[in-house]
VMD Tcl script that draws the C-alpha trace (Angstrom):
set ca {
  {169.59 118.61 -61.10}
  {170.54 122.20 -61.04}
  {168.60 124.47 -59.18}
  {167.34 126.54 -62.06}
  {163.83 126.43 -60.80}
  {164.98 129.40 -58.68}
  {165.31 131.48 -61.41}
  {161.39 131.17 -61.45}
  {160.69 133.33 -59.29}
  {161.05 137.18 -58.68}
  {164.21 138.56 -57.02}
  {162.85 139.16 -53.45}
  {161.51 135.92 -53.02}
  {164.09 133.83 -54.66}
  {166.78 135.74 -52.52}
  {165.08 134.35 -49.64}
  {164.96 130.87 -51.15}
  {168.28 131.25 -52.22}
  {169.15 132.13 -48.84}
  {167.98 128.62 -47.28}
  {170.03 125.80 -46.27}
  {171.67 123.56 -49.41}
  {170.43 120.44 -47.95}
  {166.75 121.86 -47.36}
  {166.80 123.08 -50.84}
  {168.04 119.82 -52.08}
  {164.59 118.21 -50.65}
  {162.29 121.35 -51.35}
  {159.02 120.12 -53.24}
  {156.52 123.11 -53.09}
  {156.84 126.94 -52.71}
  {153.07 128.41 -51.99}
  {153.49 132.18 -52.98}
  {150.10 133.74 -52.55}
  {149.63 137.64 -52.52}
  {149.54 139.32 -49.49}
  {149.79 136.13 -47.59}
  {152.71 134.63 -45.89}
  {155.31 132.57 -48.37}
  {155.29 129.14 -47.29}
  {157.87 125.84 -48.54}
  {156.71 122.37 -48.06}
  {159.83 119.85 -47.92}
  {159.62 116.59 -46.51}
  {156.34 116.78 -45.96}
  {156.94 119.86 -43.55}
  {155.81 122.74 -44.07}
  {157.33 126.31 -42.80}
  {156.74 130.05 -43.87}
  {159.75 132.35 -44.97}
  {160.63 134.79 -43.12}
  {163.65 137.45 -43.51}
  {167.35 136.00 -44.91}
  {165.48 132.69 -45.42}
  {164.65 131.91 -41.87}
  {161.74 129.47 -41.38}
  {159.13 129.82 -39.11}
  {155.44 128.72 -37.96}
  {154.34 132.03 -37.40}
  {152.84 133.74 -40.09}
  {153.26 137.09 -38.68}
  {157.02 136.73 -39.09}
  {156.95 135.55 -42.76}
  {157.31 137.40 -45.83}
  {154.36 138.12 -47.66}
  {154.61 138.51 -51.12}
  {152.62 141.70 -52.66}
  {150.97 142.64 -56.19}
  {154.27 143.23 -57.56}
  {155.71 139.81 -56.80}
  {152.66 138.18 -58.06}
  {152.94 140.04 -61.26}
  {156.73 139.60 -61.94}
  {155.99 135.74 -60.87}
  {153.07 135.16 -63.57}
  {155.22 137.18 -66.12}
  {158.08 134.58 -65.64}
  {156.29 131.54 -65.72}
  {154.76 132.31 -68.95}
  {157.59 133.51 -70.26}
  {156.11 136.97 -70.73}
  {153.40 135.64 -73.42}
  {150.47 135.15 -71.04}
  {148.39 135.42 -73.82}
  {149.74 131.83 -75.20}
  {149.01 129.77 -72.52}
  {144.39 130.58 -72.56}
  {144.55 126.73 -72.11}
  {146.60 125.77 -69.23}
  {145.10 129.13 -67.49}
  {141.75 126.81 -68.15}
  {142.92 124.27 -66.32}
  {144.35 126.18 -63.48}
  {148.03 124.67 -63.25}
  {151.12 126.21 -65.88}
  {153.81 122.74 -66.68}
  {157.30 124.92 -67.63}
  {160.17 123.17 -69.24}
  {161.95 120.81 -66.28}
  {158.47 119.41 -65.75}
  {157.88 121.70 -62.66}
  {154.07 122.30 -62.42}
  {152.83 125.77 -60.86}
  {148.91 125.40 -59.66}
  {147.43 128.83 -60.40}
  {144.45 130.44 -57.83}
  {142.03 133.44 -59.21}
  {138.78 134.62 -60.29}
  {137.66 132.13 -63.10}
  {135.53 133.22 -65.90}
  {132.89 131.05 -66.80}
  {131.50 130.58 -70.49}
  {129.03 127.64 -71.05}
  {129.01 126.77 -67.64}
  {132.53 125.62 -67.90}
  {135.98 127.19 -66.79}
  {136.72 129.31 -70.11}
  {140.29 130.71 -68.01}
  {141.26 132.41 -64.63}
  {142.04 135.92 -64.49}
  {143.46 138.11 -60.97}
  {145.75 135.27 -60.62}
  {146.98 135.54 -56.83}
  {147.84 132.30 -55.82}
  {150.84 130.04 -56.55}
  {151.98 126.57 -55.77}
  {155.38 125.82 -57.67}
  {155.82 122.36 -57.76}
  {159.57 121.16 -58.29}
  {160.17 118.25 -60.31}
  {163.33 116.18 -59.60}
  {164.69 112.54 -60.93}
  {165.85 109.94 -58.83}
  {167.95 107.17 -60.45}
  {167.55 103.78 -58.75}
  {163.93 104.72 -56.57}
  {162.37 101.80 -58.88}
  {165.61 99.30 -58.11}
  {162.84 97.61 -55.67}
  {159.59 97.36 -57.83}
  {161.08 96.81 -61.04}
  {161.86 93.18 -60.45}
  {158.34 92.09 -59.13}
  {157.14 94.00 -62.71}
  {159.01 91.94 -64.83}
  {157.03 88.53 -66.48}
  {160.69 86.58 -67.34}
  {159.44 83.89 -69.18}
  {157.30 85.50 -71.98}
  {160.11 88.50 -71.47}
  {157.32 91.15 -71.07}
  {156.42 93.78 -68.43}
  {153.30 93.30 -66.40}
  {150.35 95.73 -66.70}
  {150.91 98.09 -63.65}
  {149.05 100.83 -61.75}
  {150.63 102.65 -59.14}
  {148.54 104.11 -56.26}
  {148.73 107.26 -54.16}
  {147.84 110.27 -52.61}
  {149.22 113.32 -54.52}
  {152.72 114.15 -53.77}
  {153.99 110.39 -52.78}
  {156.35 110.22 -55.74}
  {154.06 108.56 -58.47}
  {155.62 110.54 -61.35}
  {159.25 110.30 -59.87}
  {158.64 106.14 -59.53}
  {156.78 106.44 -63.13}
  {159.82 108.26 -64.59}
  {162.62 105.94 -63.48}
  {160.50 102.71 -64.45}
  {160.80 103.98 -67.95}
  {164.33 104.39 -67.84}
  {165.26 101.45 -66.77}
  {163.00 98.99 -69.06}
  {164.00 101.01 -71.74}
  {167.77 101.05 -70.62}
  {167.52 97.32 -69.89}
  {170.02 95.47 -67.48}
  {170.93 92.77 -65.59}
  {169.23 90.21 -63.30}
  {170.48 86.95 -61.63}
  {169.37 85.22 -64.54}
  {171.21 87.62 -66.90}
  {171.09 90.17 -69.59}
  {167.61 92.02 -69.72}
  {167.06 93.56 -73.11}
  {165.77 97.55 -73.23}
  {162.23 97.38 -74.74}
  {160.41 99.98 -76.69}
  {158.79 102.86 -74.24}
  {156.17 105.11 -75.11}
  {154.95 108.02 -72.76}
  {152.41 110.12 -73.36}
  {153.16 113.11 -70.67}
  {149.91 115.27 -70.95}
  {151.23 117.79 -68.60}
  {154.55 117.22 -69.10}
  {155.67 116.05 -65.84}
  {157.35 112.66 -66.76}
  {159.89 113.69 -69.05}
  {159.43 117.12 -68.81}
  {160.18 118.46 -72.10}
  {161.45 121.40 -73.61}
  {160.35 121.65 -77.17}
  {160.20 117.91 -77.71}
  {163.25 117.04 -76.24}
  {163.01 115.25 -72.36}
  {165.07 117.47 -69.51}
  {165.08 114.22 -67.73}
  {166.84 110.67 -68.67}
  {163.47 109.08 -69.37}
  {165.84 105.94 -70.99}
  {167.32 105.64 -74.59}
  {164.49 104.16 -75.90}
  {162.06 105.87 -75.29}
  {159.40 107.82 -77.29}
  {157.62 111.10 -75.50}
  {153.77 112.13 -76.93}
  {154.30 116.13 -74.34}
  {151.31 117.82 -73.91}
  {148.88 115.47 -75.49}
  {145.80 113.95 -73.84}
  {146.09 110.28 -72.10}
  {143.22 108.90 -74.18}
  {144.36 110.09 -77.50}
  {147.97 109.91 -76.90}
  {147.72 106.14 -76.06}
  {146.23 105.52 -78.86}
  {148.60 107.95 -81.21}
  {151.26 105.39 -79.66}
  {149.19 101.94 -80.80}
  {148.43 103.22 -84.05}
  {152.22 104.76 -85.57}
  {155.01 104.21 -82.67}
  {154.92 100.10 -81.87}
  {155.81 100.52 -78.54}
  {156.20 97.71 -75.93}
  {155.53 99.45 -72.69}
  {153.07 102.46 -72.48}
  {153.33 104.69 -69.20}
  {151.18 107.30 -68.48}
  {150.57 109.11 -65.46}
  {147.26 109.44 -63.28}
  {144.48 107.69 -65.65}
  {141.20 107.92 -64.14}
  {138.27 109.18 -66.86}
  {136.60 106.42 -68.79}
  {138.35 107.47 -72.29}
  {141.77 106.68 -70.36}
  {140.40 103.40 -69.20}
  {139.28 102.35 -72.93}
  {142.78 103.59 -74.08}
  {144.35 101.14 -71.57}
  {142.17 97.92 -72.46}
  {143.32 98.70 -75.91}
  {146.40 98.49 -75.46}
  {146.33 95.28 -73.09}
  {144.36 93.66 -75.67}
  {146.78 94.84 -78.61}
  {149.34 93.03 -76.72}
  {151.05 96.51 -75.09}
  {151.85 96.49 -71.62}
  {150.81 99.35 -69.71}
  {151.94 101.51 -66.02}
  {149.97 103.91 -65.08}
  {149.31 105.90 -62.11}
  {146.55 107.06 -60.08}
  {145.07 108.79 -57.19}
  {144.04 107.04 -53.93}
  {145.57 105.28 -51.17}
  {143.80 101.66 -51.65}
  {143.00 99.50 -54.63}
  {139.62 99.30 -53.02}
  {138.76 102.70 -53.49}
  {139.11 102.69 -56.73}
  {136.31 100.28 -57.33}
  {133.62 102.99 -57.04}
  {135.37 104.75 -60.29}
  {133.66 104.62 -63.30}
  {136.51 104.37 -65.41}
  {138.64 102.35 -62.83}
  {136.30 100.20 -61.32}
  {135.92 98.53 -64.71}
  {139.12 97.94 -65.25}
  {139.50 96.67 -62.12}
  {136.55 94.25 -62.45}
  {138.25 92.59 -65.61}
  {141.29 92.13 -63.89}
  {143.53 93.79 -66.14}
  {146.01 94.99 -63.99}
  {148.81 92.27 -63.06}
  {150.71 94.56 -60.45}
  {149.31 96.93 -58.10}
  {151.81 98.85 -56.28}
  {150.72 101.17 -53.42}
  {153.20 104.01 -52.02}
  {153.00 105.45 -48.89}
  {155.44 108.69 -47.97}
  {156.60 108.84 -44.01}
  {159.36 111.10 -42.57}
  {162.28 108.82 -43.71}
  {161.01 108.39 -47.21}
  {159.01 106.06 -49.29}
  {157.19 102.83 -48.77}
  {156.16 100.66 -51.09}
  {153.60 97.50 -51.32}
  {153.13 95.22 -53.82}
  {150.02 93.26 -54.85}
  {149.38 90.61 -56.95}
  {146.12 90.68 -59.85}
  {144.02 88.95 -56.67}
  {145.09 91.96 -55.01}
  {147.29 89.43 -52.26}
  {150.14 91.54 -51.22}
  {153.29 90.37 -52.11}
  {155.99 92.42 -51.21}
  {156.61 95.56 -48.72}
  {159.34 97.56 -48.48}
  {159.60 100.51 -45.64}
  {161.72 103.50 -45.83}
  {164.67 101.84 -43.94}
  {164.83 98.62 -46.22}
  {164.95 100.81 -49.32}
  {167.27 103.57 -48.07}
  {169.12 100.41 -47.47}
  {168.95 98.44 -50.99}
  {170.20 102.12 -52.75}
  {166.94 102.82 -53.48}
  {164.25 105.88 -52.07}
  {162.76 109.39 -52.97}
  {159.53 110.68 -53.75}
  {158.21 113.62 -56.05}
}
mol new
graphics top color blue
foreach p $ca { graphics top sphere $p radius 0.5 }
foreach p [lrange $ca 0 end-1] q [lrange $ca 1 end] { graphics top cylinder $p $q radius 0.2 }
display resetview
């Protein structure tokens, strides 16, 4: 994908960017601007401040540090000069711009109700940059895939953040709506529907997905889990409903209605074992009834993604490291 997301930021900071190596910026996942603090990238799971002509650097004394100005002209961009029209992601601290990159906002928040009404003296930036990786689900698809009834298994993927869930999420959906072929032949493209509350998946730009998200495929942007799953069950038929980190008890009674309504369902959350997520209200439950049929677990290191695969007894079935996949075609993370 082009590198557009540098036009995201203000000119003396994305000069700098612009000004690091191709192949860093090829892997660059977060840029932390915060004002009058040093400007720090995360890539790889490194992370490095900025310093003059895009030098990088573990002191912080060396690194640029963004003022007032930059923080303004940054917040201008991102909402697209209409700061005004966004009161509800400023309530929920993050901004999702078309390309599905997601910038977490830090302020002052003003309270009304004893709730988050919005944040104001916004300071603090972390642009997160959304990418697609075609093939990084070439190694889970197949242990997904229920041949003889020709269905897709209910799936939830497990992580900490930033381990590639929504990158894994988004090329799953491609390819079972795509369809293909296995060693026992054709596999027909099925009917996806994803509801993409913050837009991350398919990252749409008025309606329309900036990534291949597969060509059948149907995109609910911007719309709750709960309600959006069931938007989906009630007017779109689909076959396969993805939907990215569940967790709240409405998500979890979206899900067993669509399991019972015959709708397969992946989903994501956060945590790094299926045993954790016993102690979740909404999750435990659905863990208790056993509605899950796949559990896969990733795990990031230096030379990319892992991957383990559990059965509904949670008995592991599969695991891939970063050298196996790298090897089958397969790899990258969020």
């Amino acid at each position: 994908m082009a590198k557009d997301w540098l036009l995201l930021f203000p000119e003396r900071i994305r000069a700098l960017l612009g000004g690091l190596p191709a192949a860093l910026l090829d892997k660059l996942e977060e840029v932390r601007v915060r004002e009058g603090r040093p400007l720090e990238i995360n890539y790889s799971g490194k992370y490095h401040f900025v310093g003059a002509g895009g030098s990088l650097t573990q002191l912080p004394g060396e690194a640029y540090k963004p003022d007032r100005e930059d923080a303004h002209r940054l917040l201008d961009l991102i909402s697209n000069h209409s700061l005004y029209t966004m009161e509800e992601e400023l309530r929920k601290g993050f901004i999702t711009i078309p390309g599905g990159h997601r910038i977490g906002l830090c302020g002052r928040t003003v309270l009304s109700g004893g709730g988050v009404e919005h944040l104001r003296d916004i300071t603090g930036f972390n642009v997160r940059i959304a990418r697609e990786v075609h093939g990084v689900a070439d190694g889970v698809l197949p242990y997904l895939l229920d041949r003889g009834r020709q269905r897709i298994m209910h799936t939830l993927i497990l992580s900490p953040p930033q381990h590639g869930k929504t990158t894994l999420l988004r090329d799953l959906a491609r390819q079972i709506s795509a369809g293909g072929r296995t060693r026992e032949g054709a596999r027909p493209g099925l009917k996806v529907g994803i509801v993409d509350e913050r837009s991350e998946i398919a990252g749409s730009r008025r309606g329309i997905p900036a990534f291949d998200v597969g060509p059948r495929t149907d995109v609910l942007d911007g719309c709750p889990k709960a309600e959006g799953m069931m938007m989906m069950i009630r007017s779109l038929s689909p076959e396969v409903l993805v939907a990215d980190e569940i967790g709240r008890m409405e998500d979890a009674e979206a899900v067993t209605e669509a399991l019972h309504a015959g709708i397969s369902v992946i989903a994501s959350a956060h945590g790094k074992e299926v045993s954790e997520l016993a102690r979740r209200p909404g999750l435990g439950g659905l863990l208790e009834q056993r509605m899950f049929e796949r559990y896969v677990i990733l795990h990031r290191a230096e030379t990319g993604m892992s991957f383990r695969i559990l059965d509904a007894q949670k008995r592991a079935m599969l695991l891939v490291s970063p050298d196996m996949q790298a090897g089958a075609g397969g790899g990258g993370h969020a």
